[in-house]
PDB file of the backbone (N, CA, C, O) and the ligand in Angstrom, with CONECT records:
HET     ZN  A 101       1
ATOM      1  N   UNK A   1      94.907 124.856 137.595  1.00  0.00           N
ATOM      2  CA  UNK A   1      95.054 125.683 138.787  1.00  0.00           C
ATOM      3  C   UNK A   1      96.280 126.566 138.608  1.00  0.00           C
ATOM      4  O   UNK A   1      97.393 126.201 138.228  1.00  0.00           O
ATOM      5  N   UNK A   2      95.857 127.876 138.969  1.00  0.00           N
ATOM      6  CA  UNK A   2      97.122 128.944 138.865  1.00  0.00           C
ATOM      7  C   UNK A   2      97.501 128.981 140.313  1.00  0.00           C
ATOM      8  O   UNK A   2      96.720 129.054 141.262  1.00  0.00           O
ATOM      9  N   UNK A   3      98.628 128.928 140.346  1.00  0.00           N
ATOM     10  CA  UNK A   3      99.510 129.287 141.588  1.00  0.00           C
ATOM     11  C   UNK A   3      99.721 130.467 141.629  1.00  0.00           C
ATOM     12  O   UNK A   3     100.088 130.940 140.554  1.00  0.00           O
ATOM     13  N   UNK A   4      99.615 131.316 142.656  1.00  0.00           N
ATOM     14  CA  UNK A   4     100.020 133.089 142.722  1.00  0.00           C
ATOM     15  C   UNK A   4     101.091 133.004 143.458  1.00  0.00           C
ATOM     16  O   UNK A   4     101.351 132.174 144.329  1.00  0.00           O
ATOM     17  N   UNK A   5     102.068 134.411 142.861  1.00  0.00           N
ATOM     18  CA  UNK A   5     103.149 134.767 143.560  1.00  0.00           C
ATOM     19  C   UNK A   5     103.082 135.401 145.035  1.00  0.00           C
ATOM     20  O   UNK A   5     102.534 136.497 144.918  1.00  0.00           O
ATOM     21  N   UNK A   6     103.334 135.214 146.038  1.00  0.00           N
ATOM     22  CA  UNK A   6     103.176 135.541 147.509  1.00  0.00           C
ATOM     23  C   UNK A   6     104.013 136.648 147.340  1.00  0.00           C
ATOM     24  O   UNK A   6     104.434 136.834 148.482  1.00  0.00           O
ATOM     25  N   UNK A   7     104.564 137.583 146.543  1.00  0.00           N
ATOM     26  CA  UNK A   7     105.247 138.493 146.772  1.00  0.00           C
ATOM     27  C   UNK A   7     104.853 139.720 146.192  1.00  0.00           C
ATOM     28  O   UNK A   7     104.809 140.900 146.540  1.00  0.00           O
ATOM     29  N   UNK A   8     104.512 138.878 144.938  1.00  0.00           N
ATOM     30  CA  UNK A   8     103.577 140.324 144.096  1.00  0.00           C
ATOM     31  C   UNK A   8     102.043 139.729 143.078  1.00  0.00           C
ATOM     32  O   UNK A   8     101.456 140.074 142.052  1.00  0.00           O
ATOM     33  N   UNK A   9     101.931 138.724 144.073  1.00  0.00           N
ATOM     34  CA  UNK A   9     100.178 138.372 143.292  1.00  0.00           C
ATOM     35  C   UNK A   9     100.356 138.003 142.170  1.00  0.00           C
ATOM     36  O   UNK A   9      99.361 137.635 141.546  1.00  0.00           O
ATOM     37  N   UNK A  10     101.692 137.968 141.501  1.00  0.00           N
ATOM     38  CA  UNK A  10     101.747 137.244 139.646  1.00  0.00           C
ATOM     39  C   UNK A  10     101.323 136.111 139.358  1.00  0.00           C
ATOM     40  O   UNK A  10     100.996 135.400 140.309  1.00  0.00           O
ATOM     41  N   UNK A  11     101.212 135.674 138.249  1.00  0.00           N
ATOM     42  CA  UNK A  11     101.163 134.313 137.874  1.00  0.00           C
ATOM     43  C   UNK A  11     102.613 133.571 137.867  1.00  0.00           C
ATOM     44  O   UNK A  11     103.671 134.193 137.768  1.00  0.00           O
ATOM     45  N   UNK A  12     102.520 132.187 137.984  1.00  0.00           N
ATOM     46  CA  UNK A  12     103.888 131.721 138.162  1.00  0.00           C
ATOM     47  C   UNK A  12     103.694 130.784 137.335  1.00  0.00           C
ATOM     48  O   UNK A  12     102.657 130.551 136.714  1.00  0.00           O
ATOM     49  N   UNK A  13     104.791 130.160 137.301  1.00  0.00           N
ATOM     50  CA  UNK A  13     104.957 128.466 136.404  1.00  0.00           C
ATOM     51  C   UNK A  13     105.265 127.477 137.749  1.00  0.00           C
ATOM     52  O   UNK A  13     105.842 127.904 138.749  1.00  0.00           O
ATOM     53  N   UNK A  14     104.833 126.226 137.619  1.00  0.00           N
ATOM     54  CA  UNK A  14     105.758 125.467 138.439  1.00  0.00           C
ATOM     55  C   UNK A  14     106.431 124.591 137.601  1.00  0.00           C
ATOM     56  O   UNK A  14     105.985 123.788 136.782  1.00  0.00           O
ATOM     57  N   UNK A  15     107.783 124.911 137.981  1.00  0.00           N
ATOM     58  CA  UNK A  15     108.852 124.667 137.566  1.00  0.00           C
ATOM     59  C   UNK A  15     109.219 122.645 138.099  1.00  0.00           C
ATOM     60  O   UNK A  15     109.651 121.761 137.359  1.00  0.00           O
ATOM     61  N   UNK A  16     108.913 122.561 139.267  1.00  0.00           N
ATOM     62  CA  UNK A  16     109.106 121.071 139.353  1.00  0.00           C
ATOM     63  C   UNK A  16     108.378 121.165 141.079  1.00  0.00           C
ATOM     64  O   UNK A  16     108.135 122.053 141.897  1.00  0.00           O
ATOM     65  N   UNK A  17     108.228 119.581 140.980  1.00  0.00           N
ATOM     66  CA  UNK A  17     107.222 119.493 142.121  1.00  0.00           C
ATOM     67  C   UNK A  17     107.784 118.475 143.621  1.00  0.00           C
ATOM     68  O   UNK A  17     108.899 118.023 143.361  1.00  0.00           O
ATOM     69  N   UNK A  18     107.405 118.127 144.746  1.00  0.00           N
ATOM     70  CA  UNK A  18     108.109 117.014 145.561  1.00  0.00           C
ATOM     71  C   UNK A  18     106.704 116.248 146.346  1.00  0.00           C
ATOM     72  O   UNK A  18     106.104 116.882 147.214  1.00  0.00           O
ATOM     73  N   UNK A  19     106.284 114.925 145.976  1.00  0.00           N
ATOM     74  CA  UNK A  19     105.520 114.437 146.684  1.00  0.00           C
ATOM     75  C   UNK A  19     105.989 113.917 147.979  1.00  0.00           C
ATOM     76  O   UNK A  19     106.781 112.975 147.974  1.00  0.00           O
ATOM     77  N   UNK A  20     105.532 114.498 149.236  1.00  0.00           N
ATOM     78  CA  UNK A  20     105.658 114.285 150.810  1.00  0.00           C
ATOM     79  C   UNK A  20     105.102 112.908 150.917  1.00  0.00           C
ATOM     80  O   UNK A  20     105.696 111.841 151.069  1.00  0.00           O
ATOM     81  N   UNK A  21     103.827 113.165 150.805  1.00  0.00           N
ATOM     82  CA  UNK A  21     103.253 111.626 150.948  1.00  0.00           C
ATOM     83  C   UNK A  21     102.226 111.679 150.065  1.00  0.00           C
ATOM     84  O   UNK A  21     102.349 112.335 149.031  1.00  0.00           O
ATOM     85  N   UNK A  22     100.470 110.633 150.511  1.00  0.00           N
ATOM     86  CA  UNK A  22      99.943 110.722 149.623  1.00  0.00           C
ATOM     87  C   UNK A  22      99.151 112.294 149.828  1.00  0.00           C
ATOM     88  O   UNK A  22      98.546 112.773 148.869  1.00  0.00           O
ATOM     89  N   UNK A  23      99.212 112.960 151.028  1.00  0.00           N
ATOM     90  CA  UNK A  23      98.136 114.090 151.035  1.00  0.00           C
ATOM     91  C   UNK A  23      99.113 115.828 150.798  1.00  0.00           C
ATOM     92  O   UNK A  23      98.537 116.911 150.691  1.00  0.00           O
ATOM     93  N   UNK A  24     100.514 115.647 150.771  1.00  0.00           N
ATOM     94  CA  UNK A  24     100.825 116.796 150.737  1.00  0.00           C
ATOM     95  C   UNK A  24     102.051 116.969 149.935  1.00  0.00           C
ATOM     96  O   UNK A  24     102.907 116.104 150.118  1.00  0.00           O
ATOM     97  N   UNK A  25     102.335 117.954 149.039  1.00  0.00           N
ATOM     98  CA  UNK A  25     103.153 118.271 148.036  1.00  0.00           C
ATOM     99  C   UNK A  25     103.951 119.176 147.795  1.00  0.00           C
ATOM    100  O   UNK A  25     103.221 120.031 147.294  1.00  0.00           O
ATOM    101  N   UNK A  26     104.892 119.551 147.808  1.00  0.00           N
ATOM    102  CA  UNK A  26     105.240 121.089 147.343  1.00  0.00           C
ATOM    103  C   UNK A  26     105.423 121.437 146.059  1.00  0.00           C
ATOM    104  O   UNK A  26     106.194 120.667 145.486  1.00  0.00           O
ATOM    105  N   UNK A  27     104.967 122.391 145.328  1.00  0.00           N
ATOM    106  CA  UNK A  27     105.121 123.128 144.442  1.00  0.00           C
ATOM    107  C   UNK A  27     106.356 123.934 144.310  1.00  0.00           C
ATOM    108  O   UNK A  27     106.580 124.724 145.227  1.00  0.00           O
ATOM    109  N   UNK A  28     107.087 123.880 143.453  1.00  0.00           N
ATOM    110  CA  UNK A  28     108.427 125.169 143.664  1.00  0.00           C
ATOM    111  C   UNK A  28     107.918 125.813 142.312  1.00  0.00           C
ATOM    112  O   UNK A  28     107.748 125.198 141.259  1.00  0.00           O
ATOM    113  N   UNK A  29     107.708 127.152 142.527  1.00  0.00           N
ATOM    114  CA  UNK A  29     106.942 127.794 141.349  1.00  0.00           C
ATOM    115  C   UNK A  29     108.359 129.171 141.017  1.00  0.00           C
ATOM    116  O   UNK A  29     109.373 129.348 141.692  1.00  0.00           O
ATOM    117  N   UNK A  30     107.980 129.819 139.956  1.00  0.00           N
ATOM    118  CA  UNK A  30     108.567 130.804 139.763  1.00  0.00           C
ATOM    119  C   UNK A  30     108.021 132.102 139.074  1.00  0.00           C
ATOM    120  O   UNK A  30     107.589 131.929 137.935  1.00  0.00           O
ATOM    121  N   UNK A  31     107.976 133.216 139.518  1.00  0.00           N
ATOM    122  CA  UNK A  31     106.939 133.964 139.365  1.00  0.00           C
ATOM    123  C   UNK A  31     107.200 134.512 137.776  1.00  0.00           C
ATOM    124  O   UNK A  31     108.300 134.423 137.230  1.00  0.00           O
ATOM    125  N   UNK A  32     106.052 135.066 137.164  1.00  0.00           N
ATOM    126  CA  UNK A  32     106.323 135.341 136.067  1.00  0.00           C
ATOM    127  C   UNK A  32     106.373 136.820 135.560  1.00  0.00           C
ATOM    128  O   UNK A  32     106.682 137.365 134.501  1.00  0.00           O
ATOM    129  N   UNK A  33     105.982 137.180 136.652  1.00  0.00           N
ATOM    130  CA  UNK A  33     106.316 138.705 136.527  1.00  0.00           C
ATOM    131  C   UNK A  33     108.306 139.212 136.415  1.00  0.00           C
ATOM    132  O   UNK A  33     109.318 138.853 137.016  1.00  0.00           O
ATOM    133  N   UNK A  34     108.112 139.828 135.716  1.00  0.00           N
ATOM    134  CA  UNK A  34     109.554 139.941 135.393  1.00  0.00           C
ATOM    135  C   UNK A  34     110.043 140.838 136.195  1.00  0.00           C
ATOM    136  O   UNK A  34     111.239 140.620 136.385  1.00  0.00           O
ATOM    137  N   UNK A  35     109.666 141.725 136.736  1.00  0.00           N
ATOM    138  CA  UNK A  35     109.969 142.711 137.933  1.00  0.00           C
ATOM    139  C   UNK A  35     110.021 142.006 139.193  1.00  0.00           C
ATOM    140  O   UNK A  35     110.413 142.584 140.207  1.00  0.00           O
ATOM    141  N   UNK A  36     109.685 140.896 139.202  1.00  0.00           N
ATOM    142  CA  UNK A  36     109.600 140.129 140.747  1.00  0.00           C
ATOM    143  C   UNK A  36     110.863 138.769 140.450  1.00  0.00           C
ATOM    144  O   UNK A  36     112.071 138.991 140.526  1.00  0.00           O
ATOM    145  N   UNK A  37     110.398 137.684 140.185  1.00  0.00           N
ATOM    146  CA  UNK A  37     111.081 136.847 139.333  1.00  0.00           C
ATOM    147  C   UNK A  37     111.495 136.076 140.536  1.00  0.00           C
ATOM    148  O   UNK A  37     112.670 135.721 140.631  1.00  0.00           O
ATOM    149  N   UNK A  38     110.231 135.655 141.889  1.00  0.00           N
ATOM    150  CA  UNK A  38     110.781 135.634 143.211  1.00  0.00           C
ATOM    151  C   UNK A  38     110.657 133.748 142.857  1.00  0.00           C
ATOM    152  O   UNK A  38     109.832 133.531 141.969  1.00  0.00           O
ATOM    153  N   UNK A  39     111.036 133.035 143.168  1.00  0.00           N
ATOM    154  CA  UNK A  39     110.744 131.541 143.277  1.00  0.00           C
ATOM    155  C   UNK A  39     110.402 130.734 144.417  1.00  0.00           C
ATOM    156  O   UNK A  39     111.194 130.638 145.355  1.00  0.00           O
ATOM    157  N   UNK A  40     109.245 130.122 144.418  1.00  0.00           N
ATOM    158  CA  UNK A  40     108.643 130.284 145.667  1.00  0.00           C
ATOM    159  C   UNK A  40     108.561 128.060 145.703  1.00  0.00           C
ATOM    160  O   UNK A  40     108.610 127.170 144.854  1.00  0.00           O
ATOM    161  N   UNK A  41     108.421 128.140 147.210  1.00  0.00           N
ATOM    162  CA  UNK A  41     107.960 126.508 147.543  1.00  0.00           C
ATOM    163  C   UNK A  41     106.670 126.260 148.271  1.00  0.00           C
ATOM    164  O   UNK A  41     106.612 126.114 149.492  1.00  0.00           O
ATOM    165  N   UNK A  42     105.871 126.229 147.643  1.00  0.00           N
ATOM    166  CA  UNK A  42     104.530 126.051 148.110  1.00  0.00           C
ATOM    167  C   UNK A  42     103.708 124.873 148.412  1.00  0.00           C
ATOM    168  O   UNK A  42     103.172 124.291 147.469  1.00  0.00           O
ATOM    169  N   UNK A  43     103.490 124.309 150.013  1.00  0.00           N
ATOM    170  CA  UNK A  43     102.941 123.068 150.160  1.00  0.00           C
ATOM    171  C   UNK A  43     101.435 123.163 149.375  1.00  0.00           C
ATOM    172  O   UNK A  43     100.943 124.255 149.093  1.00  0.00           O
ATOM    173  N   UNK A  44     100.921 122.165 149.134  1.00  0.00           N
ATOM    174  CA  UNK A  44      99.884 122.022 148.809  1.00  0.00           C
ATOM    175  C   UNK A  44      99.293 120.635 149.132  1.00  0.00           C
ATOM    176  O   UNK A  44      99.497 119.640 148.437  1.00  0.00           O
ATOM    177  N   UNK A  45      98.355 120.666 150.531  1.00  0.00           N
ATOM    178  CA  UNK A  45      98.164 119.651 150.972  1.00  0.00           C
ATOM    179  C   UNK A  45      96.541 119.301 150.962  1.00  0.00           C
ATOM    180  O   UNK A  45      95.801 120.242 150.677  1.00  0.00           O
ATOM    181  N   UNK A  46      95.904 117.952 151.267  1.00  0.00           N
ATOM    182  CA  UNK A  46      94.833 117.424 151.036  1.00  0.00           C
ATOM    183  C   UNK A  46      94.006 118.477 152.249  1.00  0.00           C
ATOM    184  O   UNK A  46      94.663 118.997 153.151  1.00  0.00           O
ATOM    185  N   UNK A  47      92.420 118.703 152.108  1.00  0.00           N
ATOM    186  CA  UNK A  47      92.100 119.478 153.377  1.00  0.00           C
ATOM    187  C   UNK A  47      90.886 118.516 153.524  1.00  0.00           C
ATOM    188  O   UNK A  47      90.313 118.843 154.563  1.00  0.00           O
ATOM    189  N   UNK A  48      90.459 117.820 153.131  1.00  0.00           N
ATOM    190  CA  UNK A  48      89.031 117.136 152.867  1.00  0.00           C
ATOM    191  C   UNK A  48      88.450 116.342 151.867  1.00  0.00           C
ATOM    192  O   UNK A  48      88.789 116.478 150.692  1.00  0.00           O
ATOM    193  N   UNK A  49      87.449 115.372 152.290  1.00  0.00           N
ATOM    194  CA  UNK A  49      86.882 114.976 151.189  1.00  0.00           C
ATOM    195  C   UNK A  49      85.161 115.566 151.105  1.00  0.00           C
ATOM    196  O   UNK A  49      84.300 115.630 151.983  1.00  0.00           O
ATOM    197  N   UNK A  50      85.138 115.967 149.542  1.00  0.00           N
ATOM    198  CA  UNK A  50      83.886 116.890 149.285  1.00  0.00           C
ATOM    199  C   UNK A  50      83.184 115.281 148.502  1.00  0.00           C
ATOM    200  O   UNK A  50      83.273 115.800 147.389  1.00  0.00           O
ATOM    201  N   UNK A  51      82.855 114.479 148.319  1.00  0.00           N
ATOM    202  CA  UNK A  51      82.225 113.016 147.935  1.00  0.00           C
ATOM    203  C   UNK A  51      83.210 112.384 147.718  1.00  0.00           C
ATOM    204  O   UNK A  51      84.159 112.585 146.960  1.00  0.00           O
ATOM    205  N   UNK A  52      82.932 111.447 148.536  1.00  0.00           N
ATOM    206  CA  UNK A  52      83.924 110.415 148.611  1.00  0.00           C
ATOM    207  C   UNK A  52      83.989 109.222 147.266  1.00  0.00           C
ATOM    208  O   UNK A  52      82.985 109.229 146.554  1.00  0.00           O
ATOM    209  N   UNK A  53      84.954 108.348 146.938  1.00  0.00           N
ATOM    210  CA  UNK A  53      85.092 107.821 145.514  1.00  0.00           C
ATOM    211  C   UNK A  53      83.258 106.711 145.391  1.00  0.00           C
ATOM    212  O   UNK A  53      82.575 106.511 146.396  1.00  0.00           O
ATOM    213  N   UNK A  54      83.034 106.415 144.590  1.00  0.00           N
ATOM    214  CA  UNK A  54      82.120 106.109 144.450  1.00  0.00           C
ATOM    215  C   UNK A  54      81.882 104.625 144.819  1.00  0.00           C
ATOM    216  O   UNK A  54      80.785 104.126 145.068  1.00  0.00           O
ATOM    217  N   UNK A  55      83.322 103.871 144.813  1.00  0.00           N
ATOM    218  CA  UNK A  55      83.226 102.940 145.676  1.00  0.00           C
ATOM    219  C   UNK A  55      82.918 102.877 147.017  1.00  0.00           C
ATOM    220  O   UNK A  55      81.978 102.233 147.483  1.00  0.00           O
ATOM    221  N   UNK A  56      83.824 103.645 147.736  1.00  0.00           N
ATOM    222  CA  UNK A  56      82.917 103.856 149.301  1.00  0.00           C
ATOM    223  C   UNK A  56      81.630 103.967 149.052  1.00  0.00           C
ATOM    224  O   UNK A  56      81.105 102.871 149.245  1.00  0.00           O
ATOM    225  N   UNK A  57      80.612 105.026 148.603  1.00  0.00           N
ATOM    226  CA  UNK A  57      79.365 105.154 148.973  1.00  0.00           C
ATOM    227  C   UNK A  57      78.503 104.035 148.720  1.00  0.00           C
ATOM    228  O   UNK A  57      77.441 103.873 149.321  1.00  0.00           O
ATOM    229  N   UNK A  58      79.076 103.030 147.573  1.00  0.00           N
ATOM    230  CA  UNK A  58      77.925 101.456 147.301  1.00  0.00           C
ATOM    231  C   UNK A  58      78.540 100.915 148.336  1.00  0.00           C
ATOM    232  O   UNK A  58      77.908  99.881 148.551  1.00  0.00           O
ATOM    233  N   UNK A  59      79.311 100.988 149.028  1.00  0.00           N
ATOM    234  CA  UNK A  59      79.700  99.787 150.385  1.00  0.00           C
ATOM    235  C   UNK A  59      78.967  99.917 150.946  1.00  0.00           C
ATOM    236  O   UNK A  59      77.999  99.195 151.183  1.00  0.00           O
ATOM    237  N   UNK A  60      79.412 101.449 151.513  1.00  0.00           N
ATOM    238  CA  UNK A  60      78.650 101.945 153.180  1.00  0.00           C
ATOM    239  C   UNK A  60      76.975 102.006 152.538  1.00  0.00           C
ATOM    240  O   UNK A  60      76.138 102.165 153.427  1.00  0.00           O
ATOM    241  N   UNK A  61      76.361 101.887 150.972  1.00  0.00           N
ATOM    242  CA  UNK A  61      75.030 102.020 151.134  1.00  0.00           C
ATOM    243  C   UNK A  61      74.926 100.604 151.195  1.00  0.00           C
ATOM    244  O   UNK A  61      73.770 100.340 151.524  1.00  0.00           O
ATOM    245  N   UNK A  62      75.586  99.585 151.033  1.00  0.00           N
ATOM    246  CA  UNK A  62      75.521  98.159 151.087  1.00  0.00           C
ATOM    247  C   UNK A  62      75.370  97.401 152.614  1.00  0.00           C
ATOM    248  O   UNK A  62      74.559  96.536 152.943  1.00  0.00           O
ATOM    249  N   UNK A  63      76.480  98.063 153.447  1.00  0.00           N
ATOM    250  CA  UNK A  63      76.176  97.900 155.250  1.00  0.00           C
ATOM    251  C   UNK A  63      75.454  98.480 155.484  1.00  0.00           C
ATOM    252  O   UNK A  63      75.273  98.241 156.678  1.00  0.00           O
ATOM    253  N   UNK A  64      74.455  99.540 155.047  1.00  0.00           N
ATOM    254  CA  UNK A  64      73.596  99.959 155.953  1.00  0.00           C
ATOM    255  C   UNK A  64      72.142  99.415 155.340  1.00  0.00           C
ATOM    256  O   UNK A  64      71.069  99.625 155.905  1.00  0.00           O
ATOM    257  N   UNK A  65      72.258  98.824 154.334  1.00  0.00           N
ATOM    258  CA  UNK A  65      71.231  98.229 153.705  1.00  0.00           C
ATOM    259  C   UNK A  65      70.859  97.241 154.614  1.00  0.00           C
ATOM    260  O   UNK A  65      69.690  97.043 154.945  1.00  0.00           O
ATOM    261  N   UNK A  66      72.183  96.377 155.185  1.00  0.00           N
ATOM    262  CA  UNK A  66      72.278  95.035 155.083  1.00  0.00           C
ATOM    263  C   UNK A  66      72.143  95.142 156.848  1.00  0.00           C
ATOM    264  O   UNK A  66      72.352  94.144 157.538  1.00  0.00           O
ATOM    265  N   UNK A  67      71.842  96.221 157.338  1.00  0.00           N
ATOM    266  CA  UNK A  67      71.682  96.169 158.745  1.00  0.00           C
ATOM    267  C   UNK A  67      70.208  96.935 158.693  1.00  0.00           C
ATOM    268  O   UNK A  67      70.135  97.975 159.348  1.00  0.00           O
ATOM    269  N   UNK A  68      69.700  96.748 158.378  1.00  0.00           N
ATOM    270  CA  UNK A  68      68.090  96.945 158.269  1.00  0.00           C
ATOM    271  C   UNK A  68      67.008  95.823 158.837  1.00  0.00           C
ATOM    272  O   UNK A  68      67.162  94.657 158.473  1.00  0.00           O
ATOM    273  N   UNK A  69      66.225  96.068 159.475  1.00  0.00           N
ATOM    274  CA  UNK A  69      65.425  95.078 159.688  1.00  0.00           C
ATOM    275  C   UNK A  69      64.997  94.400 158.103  1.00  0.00           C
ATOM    276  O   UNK A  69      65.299  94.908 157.024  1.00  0.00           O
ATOM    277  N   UNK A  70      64.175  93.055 158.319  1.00  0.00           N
ATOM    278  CA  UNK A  70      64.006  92.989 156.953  1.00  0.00           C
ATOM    279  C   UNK A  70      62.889  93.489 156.101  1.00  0.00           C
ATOM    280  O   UNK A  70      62.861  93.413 154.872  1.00  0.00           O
ATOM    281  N   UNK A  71      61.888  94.054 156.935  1.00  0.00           N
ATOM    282  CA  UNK A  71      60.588  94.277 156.342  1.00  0.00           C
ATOM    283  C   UNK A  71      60.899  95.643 155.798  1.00  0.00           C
ATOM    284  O   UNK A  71      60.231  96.145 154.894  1.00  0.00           O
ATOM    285  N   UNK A  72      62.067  96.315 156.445  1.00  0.00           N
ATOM    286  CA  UNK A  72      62.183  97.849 155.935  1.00  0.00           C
ATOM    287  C   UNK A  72      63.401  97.290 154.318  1.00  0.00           C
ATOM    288  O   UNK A  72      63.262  98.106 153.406  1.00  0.00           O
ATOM    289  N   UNK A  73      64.185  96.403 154.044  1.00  0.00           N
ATOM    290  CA  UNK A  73      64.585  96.070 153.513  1.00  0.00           C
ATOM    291  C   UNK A  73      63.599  96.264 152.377  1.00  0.00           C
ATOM    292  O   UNK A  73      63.608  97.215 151.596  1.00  0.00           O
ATOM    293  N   UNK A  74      62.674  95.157 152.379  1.00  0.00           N
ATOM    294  CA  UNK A  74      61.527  94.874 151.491  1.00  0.00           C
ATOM    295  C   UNK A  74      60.789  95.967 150.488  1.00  0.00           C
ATOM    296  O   UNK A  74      60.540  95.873 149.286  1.00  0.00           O
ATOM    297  N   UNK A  75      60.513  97.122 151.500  1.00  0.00           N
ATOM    298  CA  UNK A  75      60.109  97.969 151.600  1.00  0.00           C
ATOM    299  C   UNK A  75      60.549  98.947 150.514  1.00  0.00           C
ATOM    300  O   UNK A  75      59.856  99.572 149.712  1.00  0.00           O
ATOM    301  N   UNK A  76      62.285  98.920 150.738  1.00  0.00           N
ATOM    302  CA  UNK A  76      62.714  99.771 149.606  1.00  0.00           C
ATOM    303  C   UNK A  76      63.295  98.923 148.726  1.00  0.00           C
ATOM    304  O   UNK A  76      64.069  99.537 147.991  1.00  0.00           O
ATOM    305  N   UNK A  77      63.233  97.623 148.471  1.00  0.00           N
ATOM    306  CA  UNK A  77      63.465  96.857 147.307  1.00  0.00           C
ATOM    307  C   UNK A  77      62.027  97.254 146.674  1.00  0.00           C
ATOM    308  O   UNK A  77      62.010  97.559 145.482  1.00  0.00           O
ATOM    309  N   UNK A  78      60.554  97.267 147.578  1.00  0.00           N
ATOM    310  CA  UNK A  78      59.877  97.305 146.409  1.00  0.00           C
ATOM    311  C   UNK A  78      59.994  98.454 145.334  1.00  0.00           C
ATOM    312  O   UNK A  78      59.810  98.330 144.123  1.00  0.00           O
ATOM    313  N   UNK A  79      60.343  99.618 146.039  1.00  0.00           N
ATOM    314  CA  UNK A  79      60.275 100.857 145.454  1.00  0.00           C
ATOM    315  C   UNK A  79      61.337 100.840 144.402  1.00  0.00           C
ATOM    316  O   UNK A  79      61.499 101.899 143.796  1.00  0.00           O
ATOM    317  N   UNK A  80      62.188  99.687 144.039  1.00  0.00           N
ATOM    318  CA  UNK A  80      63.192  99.773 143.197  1.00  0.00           C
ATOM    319  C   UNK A  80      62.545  98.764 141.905  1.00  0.00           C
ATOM    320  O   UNK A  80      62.682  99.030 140.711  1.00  0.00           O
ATOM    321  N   UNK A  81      61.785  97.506 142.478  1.00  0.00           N
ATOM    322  CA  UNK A  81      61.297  96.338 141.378  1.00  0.00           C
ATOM    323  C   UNK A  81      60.205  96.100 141.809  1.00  0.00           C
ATOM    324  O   UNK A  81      60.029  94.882 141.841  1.00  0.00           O
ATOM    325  N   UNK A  82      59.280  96.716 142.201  1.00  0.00           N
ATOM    326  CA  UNK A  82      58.051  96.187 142.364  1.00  0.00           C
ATOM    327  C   UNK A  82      57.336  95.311 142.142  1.00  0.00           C
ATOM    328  O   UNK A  82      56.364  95.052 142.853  1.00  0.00           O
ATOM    329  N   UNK A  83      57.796  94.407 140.694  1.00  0.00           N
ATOM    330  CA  UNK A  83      57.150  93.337 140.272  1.00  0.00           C
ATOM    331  C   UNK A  83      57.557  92.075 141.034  1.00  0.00           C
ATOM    332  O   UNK A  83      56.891  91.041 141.086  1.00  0.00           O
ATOM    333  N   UNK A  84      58.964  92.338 141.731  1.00  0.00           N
ATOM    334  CA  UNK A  84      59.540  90.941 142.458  1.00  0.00           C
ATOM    335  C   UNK A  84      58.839  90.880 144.077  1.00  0.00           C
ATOM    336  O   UNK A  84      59.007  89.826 144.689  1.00  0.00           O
ATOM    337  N   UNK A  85      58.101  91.943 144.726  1.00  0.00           N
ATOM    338  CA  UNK A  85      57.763  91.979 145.723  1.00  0.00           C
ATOM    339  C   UNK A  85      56.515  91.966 145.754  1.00  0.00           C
ATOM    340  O   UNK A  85      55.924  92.002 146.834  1.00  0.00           O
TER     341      UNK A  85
HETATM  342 ZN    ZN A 101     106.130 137.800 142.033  1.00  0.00          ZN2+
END
């Protein structure tokens, strides 16, 4: 990920970083344009989760399995092993 300069759109380096907590960070960057040369502190914080870790999704598909009646249970076990049902 490139960080841009807020002053003149350059590319920057980041020079060193400060973790807030686990969702937000600052960046202290420094621009690389040599005509600008502005040094900037840029939060960079969590905004969302786009799929969640792959552990959550076998849980929550595990409770919602496991709150199924049982015949609908059955139902999509067969469609997984058919020979056991
Ligand atoms: Zn700049």
């Amino acid at each position: 990920m490139r960080l841009r300069c807020p002053y003149c759109n350059g590319k920057t380096v980041i020079t060193h970083h400060q973790v807030v907590d686990k969702r937000v960070s600052f960046a202290y960057v420094t621009c690389t344009n040599h005509e600008c040369g502005a040094r900037s502190k840029i939060r960079i914080s969590y905004a969302g989760t786009i799929t969640p870790p792959a552990s959550d999704l076998y849980t929550a598909m595990h409770e919602w399995f496991a709150n199924l009646p049982e015949d609908e249970q059955k139902k999509i076990a067969r469609q997984y092993q058919p020979a056991l049902f």
